[in-house]
Structure formats: structure tokens, C-alpha cells
N, C-alpha and C positions, 0 to 999 in steps of 0.2 A: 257236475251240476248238483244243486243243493235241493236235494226231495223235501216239500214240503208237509207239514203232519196233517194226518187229518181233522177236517176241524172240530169234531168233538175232542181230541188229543191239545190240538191250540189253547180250546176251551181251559180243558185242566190245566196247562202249563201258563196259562195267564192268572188261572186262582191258586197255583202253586206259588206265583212269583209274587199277588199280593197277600200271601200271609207269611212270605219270609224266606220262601226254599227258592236254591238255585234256579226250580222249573226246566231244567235241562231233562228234555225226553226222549229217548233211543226207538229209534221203530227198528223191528228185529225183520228178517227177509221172510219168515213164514209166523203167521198165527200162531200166538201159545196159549192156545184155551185153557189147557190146565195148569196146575202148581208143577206139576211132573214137566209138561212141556216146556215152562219158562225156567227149570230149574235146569235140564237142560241147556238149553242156548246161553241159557247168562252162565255155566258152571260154576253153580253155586249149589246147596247145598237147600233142598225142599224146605227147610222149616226155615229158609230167610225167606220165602218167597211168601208175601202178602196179600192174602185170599179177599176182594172183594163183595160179600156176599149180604142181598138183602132178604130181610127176615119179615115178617109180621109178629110184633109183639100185642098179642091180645087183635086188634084189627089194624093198628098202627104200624107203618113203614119203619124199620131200624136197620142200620148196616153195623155186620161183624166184619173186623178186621183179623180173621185168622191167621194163623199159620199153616203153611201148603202142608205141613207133617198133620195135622188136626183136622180132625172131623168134629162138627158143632153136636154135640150130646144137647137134645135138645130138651127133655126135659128139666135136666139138671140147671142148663144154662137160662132157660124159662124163667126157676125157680130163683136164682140169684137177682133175675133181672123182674121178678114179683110179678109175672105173668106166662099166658101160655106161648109158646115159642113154635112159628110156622114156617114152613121154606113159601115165600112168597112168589106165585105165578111169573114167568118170563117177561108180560106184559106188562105187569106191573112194576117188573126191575127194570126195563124201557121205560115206562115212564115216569117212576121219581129221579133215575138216574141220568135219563139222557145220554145213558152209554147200552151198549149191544154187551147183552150176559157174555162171558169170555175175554173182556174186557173194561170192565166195572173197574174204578178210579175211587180211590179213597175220598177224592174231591171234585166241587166241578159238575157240582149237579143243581138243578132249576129249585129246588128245593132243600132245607137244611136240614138232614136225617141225623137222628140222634144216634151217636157211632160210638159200638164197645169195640173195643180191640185187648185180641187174647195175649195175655200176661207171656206166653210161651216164644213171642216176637222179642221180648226183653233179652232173650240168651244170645240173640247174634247183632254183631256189632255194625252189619250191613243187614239193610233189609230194601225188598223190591216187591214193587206193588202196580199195576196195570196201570196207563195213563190215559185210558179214556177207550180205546181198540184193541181189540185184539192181538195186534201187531206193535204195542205199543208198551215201554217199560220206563221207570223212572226208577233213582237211587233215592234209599232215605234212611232215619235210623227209627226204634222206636219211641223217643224222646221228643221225635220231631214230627210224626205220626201223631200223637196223642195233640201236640203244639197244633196242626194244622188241620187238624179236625176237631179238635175242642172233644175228643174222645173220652172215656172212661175206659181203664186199666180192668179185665175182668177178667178171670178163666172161665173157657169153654167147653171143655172136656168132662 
């Protein structure tokens, strides 16, 4: 029998499918909240694994696309993106994302977040990023990351 995804998970793999990616999404048997956890189950290697994380730049919603190896240097990273840089409340990563923190989606959300993703994803030639759930994973590379978020290229460290 064929498990069906959860519907915020549907959600993203229908906005995967129209801006070009296969939208094929794996649900793993346990939650991977972390980059550690999902680096784990896929046996892959932490810094391909693609950290969903939203930010407030000055009071404005932004999402980084890090690498599970990277930690957001938030000053620094502020500074390049010409304001002050915030780890943005739970509540309010539910509501521009329409995903549950632990499972934040590079795509697929009620709203169009202006998204950096860190240059440091460019090293590995697979990369994996949450599809909506926590339980939830999709394949992609950096190239096509940047394609399906309309992202800018930046380091975060």
C-alpha cells in the first residue's frame, strides 16, 4: 500500500513540479529535525544536507538555505545582506512558511521569501533539503536550489 505525503509535503512537491524538479519526495520512518538527524538516515555527509531556516532581516521575513555543517554568523551575514540579522520566532516561521520548524522546505510556502542560500552547498554534487515535514526529504543539487527559489548565492559563516 502506497502511503500518502502529508499535505503540506503534497503542497511542496506540487511547487517543485511547477518550477521544473522531478517533485519526487521520500518520507523517512522517523522525524529528522536536525541536519545531524537527516544526515543520518539519507547517509550522506552533513554539509549536503540543506538547512531551512527563516530569519528577520531588519523586521522582514528572509529564508537561508544553509549547510547542516554551518552555523548562520549572524552579524557578518547581516552585514553582507545590508541589515541586522535575527533568528525569527517559531510562530512566525509557521506562518510565512506553512511548514512546522524541523521541517521548513526551500519551497511551498503562502508567501514569496526572499532566499539566500550559502555558497558552502556549491561543494557537494547531491544536496537534501526538508519537503515540507519533518519526516519528509527531497534530492536536489545547488544549481537547481538557486533555479527554484530565485535565491541569491551568499556565504553565511
Amino acid at each position: 500500500m502506497r502511503r500518502s505525503l502529508p499535505p503540506v509535503a503534497s503542497k511542496v512537491s506540487d511547487t517543485l513540479i511547477a518550477r521544473g524538479h522531478h517533485g519526487v519526495i521520500l518520507t523517512q520512518p522517523q522525524p529528522t529535525h536536525t541536519a545531524a538527524d537527516a544526515a543520518q538516515a539519507l547517509g550522506v555527509d552533513i554539509g549536503a544536507i540543506t538547512k531551512s531556516l527563516v530569519f528577520l532581516l531588519d523586521d522582514d521575513p528572509v529564508l537561508l538555505l544553509v549547510s547542516g555543517a554551518h552555523t548562520v554568523h549572524l552579524e557578518r551575514t547581516g552585514e553582507r545582506l545590508e541589515g541586522a540579522l535575527t533568528r525569527a520566532p517559531a510562530a512566525m516561521v509557521r506562518q510565512v512558511t506553512g511548514q512546522p520548524v524541523g521541517g521548513v522546505a526551500p519551497v511551498g510556502h503562502p508567501i514569496n521569501l526572499p532566499t539566500f542560500i550559502d555558497n558552502a552547498l556549491a561543494s557537494h554534487t547531491e544536496l537534501w533539503a526538508a519537503g515540507g515535514h519533518p519526516n519528509t526529504v527531497f534530492r536536489t543539487t545547488f544549481g537547481e536550489l538557486i533555479r527554484i527559489t530565485a535565491g541569491l548565492a551568499i556565504d553565511v559563516d
